[in-house]
C-alpha positions as CSV (number, residue, x, y, z in Angstrom):
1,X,11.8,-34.5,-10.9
2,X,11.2,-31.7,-13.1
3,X,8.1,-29.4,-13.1
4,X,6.3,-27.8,-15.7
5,X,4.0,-24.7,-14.8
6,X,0.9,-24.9,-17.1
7,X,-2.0,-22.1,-17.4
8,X,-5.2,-22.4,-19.0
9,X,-6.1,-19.2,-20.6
10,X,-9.1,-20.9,-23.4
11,X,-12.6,-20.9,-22.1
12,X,-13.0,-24.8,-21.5
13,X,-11.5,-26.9,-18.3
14,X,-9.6,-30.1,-19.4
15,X,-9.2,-33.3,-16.9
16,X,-6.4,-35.6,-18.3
17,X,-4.3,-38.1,-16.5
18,X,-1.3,-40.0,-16.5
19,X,0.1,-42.8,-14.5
20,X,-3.2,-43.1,-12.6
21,X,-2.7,-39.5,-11.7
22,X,-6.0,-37.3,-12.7
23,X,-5.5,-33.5,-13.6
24,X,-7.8,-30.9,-13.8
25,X,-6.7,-27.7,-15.7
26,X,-9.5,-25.4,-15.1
27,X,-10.1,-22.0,-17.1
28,X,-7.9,-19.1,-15.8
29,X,-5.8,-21.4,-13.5
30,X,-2.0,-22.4,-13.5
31,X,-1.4,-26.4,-12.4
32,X,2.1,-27.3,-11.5
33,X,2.4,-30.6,-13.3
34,X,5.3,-32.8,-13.8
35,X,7.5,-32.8,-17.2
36,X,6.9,-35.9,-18.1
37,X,3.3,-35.5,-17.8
38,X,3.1,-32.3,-19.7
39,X,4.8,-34.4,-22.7
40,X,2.5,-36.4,-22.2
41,X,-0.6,-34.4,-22.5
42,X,0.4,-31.5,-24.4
43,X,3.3,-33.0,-25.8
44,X,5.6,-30.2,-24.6
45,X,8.6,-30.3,-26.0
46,X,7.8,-32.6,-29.3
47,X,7.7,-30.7,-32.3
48,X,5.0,-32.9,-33.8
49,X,1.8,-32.1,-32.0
50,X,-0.5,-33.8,-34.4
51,X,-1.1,-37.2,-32.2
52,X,-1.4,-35.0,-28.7
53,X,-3.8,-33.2,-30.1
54,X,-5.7,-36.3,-31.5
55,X,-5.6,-37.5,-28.3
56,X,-7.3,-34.7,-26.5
57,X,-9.7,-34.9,-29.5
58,X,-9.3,-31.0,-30.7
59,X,-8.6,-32.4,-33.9
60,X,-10.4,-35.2,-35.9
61,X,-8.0,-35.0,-39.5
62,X,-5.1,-33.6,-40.5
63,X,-7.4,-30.8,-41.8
64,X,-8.1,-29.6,-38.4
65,X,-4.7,-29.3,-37.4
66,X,-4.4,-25.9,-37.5
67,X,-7.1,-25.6,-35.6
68,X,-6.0,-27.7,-32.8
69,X,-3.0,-25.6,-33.1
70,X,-4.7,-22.3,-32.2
71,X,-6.3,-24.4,-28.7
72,X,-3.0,-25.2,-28.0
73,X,-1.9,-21.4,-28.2
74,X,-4.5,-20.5,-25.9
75,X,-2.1,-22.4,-23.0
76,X,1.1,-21.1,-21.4
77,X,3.7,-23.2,-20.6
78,X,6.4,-22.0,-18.0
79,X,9.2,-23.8,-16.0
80,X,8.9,-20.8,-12.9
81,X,5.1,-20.2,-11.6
82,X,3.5,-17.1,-12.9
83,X,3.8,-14.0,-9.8
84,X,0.3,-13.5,-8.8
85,X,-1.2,-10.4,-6.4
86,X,1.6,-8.0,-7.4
87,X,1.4,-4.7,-6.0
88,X,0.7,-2.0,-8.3
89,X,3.7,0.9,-8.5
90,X,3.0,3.2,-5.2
91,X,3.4,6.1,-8.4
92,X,-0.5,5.1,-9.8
93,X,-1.7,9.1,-9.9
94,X,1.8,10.2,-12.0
95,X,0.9,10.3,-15.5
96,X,3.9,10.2,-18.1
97,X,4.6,12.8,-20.7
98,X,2.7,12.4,-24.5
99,X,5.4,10.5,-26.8
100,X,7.1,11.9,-29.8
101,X,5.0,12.1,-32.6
102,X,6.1,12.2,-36.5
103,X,4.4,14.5,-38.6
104,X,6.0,15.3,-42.6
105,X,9.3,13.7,-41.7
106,X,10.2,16.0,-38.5
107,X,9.7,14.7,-34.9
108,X,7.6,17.1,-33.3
109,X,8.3,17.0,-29.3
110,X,6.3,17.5,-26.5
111,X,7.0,20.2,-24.3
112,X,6.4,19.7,-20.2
C-alpha cells in the first residue's frame, strides 16, 4: 500500500477519518497517511477540490472556493518524509563574498 507524507503548516489541527481509522494532523506536524486516505480527505490527486473542501467545511459556496483553496496551500503533500534535525554545514562562521551588483548597465564586481 502506498503512503502519502502530509504536513500541516496552517495554524489549526484537523482530525478526519476514514475507514474507522481517526487522524489527527496537528499544526507544524507531518502524518504518514495512506494514499487512499489522503484522496480521501484532501482529495490528493483530483483536480476538482471543490467537494473535499466542502467536506472539511473550509468552504460553504462556490464563492469561498478560493478561499478554501489558499487552506489547502497551507499543507504539503510529499511521497518521501521531510528530513528533520539536519546538521548545519560545519563552515557556519565563513561568510560568502558580496554578489555582483548592476549599476548604469555595467556589472560592478566585488573585489576579495
Amino acid at each position: 500500500m502506498s503512503t502519502i507524507f502530509v504536513t500541516n503548516n496552517s495554524d489549526k489541527k484537523l482530525t478526519d477519518g476514514y475507514g474507522g481509522v481517526f487522524y489527527e494532523f496537528k499544526k507544524g506536524e507531518t502524518v504518514e497517511i495512506p494514499l487512499n486516505v489522503a484522496r480521501h480527505v484532501f482529495g490528493y490527486g483530483d483536480d476538482d477540490k471543490e467537494p473535499y473542501l466542502a467536506r472539511l467545511g473550509w468552504v460553504i459556496s462556490r464563492n469561498d472556493l478560493e478561499k478554501g483553496l489558499e487552506i489547502l496551500s497551507q499543507w504539503e503533500f510529499s511521497t518521501e518524509a521531510p528530513k528533520k534535525n539536519q546538521s548545519l554545514s560545519p563552515l557556519v562562521e565563513r561568510v560568502p563574498l558580496p554578489t555582483a551588483k548592476k549599476a548604469g548597465g555595467k556589472v560592478l564586481q566585488a573585489v576579495a
